[in-house]
N, C-alpha and C positions, 0 to 999 in steps of 0.2 A: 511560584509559577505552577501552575496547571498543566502538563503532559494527556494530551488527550489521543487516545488512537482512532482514528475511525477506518474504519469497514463495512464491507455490504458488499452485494453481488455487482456485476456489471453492469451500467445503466440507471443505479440508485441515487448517483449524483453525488457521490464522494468528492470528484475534483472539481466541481462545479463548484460545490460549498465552503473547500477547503479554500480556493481561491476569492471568494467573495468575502468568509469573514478574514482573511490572511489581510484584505484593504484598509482594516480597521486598526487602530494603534495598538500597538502592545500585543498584537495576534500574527503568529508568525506559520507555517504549511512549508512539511516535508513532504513530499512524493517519496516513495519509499520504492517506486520502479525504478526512477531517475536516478536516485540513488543507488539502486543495486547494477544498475548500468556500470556507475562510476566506480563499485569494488570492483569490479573485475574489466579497468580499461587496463591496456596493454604495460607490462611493467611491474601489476602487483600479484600479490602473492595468490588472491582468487583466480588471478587469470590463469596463471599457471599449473593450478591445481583443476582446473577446468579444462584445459589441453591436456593433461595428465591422464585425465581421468574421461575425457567426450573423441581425445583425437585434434591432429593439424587440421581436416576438414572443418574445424567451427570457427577457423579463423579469415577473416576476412583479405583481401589485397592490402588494404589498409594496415592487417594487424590483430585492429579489432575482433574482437567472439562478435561472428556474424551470428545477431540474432535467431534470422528464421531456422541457420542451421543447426544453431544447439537444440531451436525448440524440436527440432526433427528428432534429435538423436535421445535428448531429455523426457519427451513425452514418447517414446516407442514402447516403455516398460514402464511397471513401476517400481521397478531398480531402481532404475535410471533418473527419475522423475526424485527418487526418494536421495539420493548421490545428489542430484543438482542443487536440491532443497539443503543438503547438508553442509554442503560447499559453499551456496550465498548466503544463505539466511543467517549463518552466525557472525560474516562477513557486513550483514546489513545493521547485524545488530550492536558490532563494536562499534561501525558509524555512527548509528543513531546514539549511541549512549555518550558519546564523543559533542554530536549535535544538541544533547540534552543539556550536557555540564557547557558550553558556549551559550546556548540561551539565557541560563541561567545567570552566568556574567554579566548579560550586556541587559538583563531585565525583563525579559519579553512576560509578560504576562499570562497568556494560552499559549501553547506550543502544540499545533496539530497534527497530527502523523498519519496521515492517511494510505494505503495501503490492501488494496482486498483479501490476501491473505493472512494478516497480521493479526488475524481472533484465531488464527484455526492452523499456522505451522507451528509444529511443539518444538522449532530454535528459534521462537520468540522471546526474549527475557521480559515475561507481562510485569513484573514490577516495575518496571522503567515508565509504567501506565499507570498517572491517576484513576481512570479509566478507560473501559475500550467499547466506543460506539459505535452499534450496527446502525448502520439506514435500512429499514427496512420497507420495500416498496415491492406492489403487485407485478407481475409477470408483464402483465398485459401493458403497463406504463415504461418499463423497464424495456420491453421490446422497441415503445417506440420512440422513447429516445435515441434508444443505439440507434436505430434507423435511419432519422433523423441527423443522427452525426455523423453517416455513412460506416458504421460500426456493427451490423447487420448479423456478421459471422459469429458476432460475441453475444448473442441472444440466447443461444441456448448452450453454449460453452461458459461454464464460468467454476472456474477453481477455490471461488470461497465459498467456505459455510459458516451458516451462523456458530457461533465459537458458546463455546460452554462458559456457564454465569461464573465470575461476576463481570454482568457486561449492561450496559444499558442501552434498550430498543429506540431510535426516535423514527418517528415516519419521515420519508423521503418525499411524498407525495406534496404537488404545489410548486409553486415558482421556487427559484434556488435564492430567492432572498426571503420567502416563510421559512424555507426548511432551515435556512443558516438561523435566522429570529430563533426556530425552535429548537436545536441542535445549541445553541448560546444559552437559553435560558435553561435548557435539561442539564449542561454541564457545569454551569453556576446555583442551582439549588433552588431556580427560580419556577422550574418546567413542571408537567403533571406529575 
């Protein structure tokens, strides 16, 4: 099996792709948001450490770590921002590494792990990656899909960067069944 990470800024078309070749057999796509949602629902040990360390304010009626309020209190500093990273990310990555030894079980042949941070937070464990692929695509195309998917505010915010080698570039640019075609054959040995 193949562990592939991908990454890129917002609007590259990371979930686009990850879910068009995820249709194909033996190709399987984590979200790696979804998932860090899931460390820290009400009960586990992220949650807690995150009330611990953000305040009862970031929790919801529900229970739940109300998103928008952590991101208030998380992105005010980059304490804060460096504390929250510290507290999911290792949290995302016993999952993932838990999701890696299950795939491998049941067979899956690519296993995609898409994520926009995952080149560029240093509590990612990148050996758990055959490799880690950036989509890389113009500003001006990336604007207009957020747009387009009423995603507008995430044009000029975006918390990845290209992550230092060894990482392999594929262009984003094109419909999301070229880019996945291109993104298939660059991680099988077939691409430029």
């Amino acid at each position: 099996m193949k562990v592939i990470g991908l990454a890129g800024r917002a609007g590259s078309g990371k979930s686009a792709v990850a879910q068009r070749l995820a249709q194909r057999p033996g190709i399987a796509w984590v979200d790696l948001d979804r998932l860090a949602w899931q460390t820290y629902a009400p009960g586990t040990t992220t949650h807690a450490r995150l009330v611990d360390t953000f305040g009862d304010e970031i929790v919801g009626p529900s229970g739940r770590i109300d998103r928008a309020r952590l991101a208030r209190r998380a992105f005010s500093d980059a304490a804060s921002l460096e504390a929250l990273n510290a507290i999911v990310h290792p949290a995302v990555a016993d999952a993932v590494t838990e999701i890696v030894r299950r795939h491998r079980e049941v067979g899956t042949t690519l296993l995609l792990i898409e994520g926009a941070l995952l080149a560029s937070s240093p509590h990612v464990d990148r050996s758990l990656y055959d490799v880690i692929v950036w989509l890389e695509v113009p500003d001006e195309i990336r604007a207009e899909r957020l747009r387009g998917c009423g995603r507008a505010k995430h044009v000029e915010r975006s918390d990845a960067v290209m992550p230092k080698p060894p990482v392999l570039t594929v262009s984003g640019e094109g419909t999301v069944a070229q880019v996945a075609d291109r993104l298939l054959a660059a991680v099988s040995g077939d691409g430029d």
